[in-house]
C-alpha positions as CSV (number, residue, x, y, z in Angstrom):
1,X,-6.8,-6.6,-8.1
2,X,-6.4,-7.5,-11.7
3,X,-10.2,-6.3,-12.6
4,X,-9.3,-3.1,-10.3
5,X,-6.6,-2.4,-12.9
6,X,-8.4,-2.7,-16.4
7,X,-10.5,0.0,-14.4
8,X,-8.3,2.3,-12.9
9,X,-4.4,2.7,-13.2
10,X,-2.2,2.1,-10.2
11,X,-1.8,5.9,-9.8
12,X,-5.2,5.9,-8.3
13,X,-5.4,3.4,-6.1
14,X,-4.5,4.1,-2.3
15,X,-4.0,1.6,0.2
16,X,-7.0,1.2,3.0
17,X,-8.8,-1.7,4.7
18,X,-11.9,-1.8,6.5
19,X,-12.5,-5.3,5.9
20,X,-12.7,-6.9,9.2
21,X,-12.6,-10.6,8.0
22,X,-8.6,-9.6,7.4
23,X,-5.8,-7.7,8.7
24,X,-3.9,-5.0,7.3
25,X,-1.1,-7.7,7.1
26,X,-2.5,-9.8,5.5
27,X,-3.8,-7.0,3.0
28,X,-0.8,-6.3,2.5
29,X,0.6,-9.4,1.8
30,X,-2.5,-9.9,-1.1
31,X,-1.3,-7.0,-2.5
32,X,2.5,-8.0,-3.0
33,X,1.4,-11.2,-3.8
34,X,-1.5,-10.5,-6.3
35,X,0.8,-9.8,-8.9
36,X,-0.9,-7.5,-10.3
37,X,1.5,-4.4,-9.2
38,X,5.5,-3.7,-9.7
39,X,6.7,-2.8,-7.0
40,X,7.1,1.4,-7.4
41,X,3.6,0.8,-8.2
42,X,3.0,-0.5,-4.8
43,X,5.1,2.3,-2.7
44,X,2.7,4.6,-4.8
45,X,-0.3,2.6,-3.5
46,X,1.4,2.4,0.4
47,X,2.0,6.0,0.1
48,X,2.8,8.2,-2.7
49,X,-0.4,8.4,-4.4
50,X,-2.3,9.5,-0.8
51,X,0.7,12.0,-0.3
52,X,0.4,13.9,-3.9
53,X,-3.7,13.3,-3.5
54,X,-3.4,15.7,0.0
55,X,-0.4,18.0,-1.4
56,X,2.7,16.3,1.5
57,X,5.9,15.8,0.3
58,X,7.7,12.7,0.3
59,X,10.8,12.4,2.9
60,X,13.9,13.0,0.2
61,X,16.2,11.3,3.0
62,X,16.6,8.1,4.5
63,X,16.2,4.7,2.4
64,X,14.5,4.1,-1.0
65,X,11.2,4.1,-0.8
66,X,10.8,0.1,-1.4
67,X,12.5,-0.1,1.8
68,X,10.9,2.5,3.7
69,X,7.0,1.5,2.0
70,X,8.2,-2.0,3.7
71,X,9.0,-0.8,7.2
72,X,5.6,0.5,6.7
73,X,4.0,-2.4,6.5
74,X,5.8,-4.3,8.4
75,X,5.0,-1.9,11.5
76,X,1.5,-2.3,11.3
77,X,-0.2,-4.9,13.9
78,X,-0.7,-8.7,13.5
79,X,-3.3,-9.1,16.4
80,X,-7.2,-9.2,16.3
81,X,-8.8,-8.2,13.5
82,X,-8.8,-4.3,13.5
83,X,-11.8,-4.2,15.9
C-alpha cells in the first residue's frame, strides 16, 4: 500500500477485492493496519472516492463517516472465500 501511494494519492484509490486467496475482511483489516492511510483517508477509499467518481451524494445524517465506513465493513461476510 505504501508503493500504491508514492503512485497515486489516496483520493484515487477505491476499495475492491477480487483476490480469492483473501476475504474482504481481511482486506479490510490490511488496509487499517497497513499504515499507510489516516483514517478520512480510509472512509474516502471505503466510500467517498467511488461516490464523487459516479456523481451520489454522501448521506449528511446519521453517524460520522468513521463510524458509518466501519459498520461497512464490519457487515461484510467472514465465510468462504468470496467464491
Amino acid at each position: 500500500m505504501r508503493a500504491l501511494r508514492t503512485v497515486v494519492g489516496p483520493e484515487q484509490v477505491l476499495f475492491g477485492t477480487d483476490y480469492f486467496y483473501r476475504t474482504a475482511v481481511e482486506t479490510v483489516r490490511g488496509l487499517e493496519t497497513c499504515g499507510a492511510f489516516s483514517g478520512a483517508e480510509l472512509d474516502a477509499i471505503a466510500r467517498g472516492n467511488a461516490a464523487r467518481l459516479f456523481g451520489l451524494q454522501e448521506r449528511a445524517a446519521g453517524a460520522p463517516t468513521t463510524q458509518r465506513t466501519r459498520t461497512v465493513f464490519a457487515s461484510l461476510p467472514t465465510v468462504g472465500n468470496g467464491m
